[in-house]
C-alpha angles and dihedrals in degrees: 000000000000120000119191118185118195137150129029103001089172132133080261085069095031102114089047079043089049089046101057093047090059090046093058097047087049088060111088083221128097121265126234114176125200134200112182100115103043106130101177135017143147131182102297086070093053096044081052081051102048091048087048102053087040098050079049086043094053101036089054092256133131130222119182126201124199119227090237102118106135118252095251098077099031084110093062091040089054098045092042081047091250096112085125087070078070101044095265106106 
């Protein structure tokens, strides 16, 4: 399952944010996230990332997620420790 994020990926989305996320757990598919047309986030999108990728991690599910986040916010990626969303691992 492919999962695109653009847009307004703010606390102000969270919970839609929040829901396609469990949508996409609830899918027996794998899950591939992408990140190329976010115009705007902040930390609440990568807190809803990080449970994400650790409810996958414990259930024996992968989630997989492309280092497409545009350059823009690879600051805030790096200093939330999610510099790999850019590339940067």
């Amino acid at each position: 399952m492919k999962l695109d994020f653009a847009g307004d990926c703010s606390v102000s989305v969270a919970a839609e944010v929040k829901a396609r996320l469990l949508e996409a757990y609830a899918s027996s598919e794998p899950v591939e996230v992408g990140f190329a047309g976010v115009s705007a986030l902040d930390m609440s999108f990568f807190e809803l990332l990080h449970a994400a990728k650790k409810t996958f991690a414990e259930n024996g599910r992968e989630i997989v997620f492309q280092s497409d986040l545009p350059e823009e916010f690879s600051q805030a990626a790096a200093w939330a420790g999610w510099g790999g969303l850019c590339g940067d691992s």
